[in-house]
C-alpha positions in Angstrom: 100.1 74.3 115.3 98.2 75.6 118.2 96.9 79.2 119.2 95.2 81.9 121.1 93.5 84.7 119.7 93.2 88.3 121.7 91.3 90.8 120.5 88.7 92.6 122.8 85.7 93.3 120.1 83.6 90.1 120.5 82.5 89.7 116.6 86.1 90.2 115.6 87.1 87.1 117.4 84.7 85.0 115.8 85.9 86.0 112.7 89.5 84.8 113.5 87.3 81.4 115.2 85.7 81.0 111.5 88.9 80.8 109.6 91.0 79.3 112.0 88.2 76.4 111.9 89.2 76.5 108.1 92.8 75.5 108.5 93.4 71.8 109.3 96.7 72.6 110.5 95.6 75.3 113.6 94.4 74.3 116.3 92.8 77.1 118.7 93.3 76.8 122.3 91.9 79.7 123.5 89.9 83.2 122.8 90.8 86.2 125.1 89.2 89.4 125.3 92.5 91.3 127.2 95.7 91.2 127.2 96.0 90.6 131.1 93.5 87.7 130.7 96.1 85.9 128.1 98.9 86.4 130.0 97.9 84.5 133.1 97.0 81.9 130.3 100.6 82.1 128.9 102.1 81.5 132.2 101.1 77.8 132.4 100.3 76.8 128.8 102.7 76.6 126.0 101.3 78.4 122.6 103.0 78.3 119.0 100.8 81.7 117.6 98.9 84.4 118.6 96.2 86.5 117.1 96.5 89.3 118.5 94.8 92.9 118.1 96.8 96.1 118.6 94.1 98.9 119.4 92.8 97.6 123.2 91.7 99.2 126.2 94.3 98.5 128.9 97.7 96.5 127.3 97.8 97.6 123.9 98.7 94.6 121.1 102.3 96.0 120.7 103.1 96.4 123.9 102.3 92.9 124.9 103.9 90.9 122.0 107.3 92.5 123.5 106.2 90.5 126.9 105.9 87.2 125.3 108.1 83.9 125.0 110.8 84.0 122.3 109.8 80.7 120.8 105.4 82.6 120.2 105.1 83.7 117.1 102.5 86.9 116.9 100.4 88.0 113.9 98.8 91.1 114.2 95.1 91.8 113.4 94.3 95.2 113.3 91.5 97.4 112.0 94.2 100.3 111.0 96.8 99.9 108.3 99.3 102.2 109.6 100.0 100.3 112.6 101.6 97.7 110.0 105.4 99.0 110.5 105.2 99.2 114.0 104.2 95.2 114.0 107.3 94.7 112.5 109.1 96.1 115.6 108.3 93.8 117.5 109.0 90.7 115.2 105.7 89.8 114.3 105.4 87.4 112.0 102.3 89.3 109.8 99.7 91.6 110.4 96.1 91.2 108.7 93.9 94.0 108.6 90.5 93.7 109.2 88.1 92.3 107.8 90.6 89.9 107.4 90.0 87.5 104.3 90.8 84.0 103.8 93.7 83.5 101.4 95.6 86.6 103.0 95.0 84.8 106.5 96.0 81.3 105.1 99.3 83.3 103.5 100.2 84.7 106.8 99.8 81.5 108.7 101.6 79.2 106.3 104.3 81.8 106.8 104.3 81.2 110.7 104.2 77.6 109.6 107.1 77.7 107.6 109.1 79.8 110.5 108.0 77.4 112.9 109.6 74.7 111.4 113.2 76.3 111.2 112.5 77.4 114.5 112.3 73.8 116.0 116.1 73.4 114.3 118.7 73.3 117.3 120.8 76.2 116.5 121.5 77.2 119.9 125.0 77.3 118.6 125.1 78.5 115.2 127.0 81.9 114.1 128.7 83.1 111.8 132.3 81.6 111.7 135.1 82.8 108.4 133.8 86.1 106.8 135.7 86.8 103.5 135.9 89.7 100.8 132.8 88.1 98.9 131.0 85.6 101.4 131.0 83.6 104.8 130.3 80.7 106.2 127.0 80.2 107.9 126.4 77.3 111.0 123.1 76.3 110.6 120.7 73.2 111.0 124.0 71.2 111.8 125.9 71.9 108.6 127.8 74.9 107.4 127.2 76.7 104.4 129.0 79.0 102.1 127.0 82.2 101.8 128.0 84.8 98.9 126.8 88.2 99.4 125.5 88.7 96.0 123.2 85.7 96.5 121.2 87.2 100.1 118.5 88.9 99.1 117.6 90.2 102.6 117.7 89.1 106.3 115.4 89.0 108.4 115.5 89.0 112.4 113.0 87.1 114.0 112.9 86.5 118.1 117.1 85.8 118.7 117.7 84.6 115.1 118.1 85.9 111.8 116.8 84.2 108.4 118.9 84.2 105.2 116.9 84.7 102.6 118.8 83.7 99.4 116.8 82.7 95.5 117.3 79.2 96.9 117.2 78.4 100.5 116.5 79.9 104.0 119.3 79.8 106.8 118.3 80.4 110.2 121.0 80.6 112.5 121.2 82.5 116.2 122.1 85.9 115.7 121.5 89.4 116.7 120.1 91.5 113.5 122.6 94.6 115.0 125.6 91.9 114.9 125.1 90.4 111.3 124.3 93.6 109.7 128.2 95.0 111.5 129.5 92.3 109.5 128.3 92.7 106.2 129.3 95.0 103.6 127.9 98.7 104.3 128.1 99.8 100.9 125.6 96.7 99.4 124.0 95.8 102.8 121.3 98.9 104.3 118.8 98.2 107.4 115.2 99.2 106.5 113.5 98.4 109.7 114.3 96.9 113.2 113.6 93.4 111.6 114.9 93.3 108.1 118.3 94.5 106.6 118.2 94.3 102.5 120.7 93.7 99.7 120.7 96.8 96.9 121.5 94.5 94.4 118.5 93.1 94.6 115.6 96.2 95.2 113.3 95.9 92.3 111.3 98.8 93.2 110.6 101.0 96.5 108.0 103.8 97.8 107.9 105.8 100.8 107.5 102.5 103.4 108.1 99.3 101.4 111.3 98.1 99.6 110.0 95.5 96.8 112.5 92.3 96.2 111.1 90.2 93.7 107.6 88.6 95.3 108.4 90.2 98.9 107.4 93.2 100.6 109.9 94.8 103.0 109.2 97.2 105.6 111.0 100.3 105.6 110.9 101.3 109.2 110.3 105.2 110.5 113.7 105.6 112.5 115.6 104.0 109.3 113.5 106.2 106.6 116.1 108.8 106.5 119.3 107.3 106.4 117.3 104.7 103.6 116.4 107.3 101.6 118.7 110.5 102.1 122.0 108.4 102.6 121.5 105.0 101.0 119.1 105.6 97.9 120.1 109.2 97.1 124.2 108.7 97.1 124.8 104.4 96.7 122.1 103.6 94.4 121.2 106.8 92.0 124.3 107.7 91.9 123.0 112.0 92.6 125.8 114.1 93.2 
């Protein structure tokens, strides 16, 4: 899996150099120190994922990640925890805060790993086809599955697809996040953030920006907040009159 790193404070990118040296599987390409710089890089070279910091002089980290190919998958690296929910705006597949230590890094790039992988699938034409009272069916990686509500635990949007995620299996199949979630049930199925769309059923726990499901942590985004919590939580889930 190759990659770039971006980040414009010197010693911070040879920390990211260090533990990407660590991991067998990465291979790094490039170091930039700008945005601007990586771009004319991007234009004639093809890269798999992208270090990239958000707080820079000139092109900030978010605003660049929405500039990028489709197919690039972005973790962020960022000094500041509370730009963690806006990385998830822009698809990213992680963000590390800094300093950034090695088995969170390794997590976050076994994830892009993993992504990668269902991302090299040819699902240029998968969709959703029958949709019935309790499930659908679900093109994907050349087959077509039967998907039961109850068993979805969330979905997540990443680049022009959304993932499945079910107890047993990711689906991946080309989809806009907006269209699936039109589809599914309204009263079980609630949109946390611009990338992820839960199923109550399954919330094991939630504070004020992260809905718990089992092992994962989903974002809950600042323009959903309100409706999660004041329409969602307060009248489908607690039942408060």
């Amino acid at each position: 899996m190759t990659c770039i790193i971006i980040d414009d404070e010197p010693l911070a990118r040879e920390a990211i150099q260090l533990l990407v040296s660590k991991k067998k599987d990465l291979r790094l390409l490039e170091s930039f120190s700008s945005a601007n710089a990586a771009t004319i890089y991007l234009e004639e070279h093809t890269v798999d994922l992208i270090f990239l910091d958000i707080q820079m002089p000139g092109t900030n980290g978010i605003d660049f990640a929405k500039t990028i190919a489709p197919k690039t998958l972005v973790i962020f690296t960022t000094a500041f925890s509370e730009y963690a929910l806006n990385s998830y705006e822009v698809d990213a597949i992680d963000y590390l805060i800094k300093p950034v230590k090695f088995d969170r890094f390794q997590k976050a790039v076994d994830k892009a790993k993993a992504y990668l992988k269902l991302l090299a699938t040819d699902n240029t034409t998968s969709n959703i086809e029958t949709i019935a009272s309790d499930y659908f069916f679900v093109k994907a990686d050349r087959k077509t599955f039967k998907v039961f509500f109850k068993d979805i635990l969330f979905i997540e949007g990443l680049k022009d697809y959304v993932i499945l995620h079910t107890e047993e299996r990711k689906i991946i199949t080309a989809m806009n996040i907006k269209t699936i979630h039109e589809q599914l049930p309204q009263k079980l199925f609630v949109r946390t953030s611009k990338s992820y769309i839960i199923n109550a059923q399954h919330i094991t726990s939630f504070d004020n920006n992260t809905v718990y499901i089992n092992n994962h942590e989903i974002p809950i985004g600042n323009v959903y907040r309100s409706y999660f919590f004041d329409e969602f939580v307060a009248k489908k889930i607690v039942g408060r009159i």
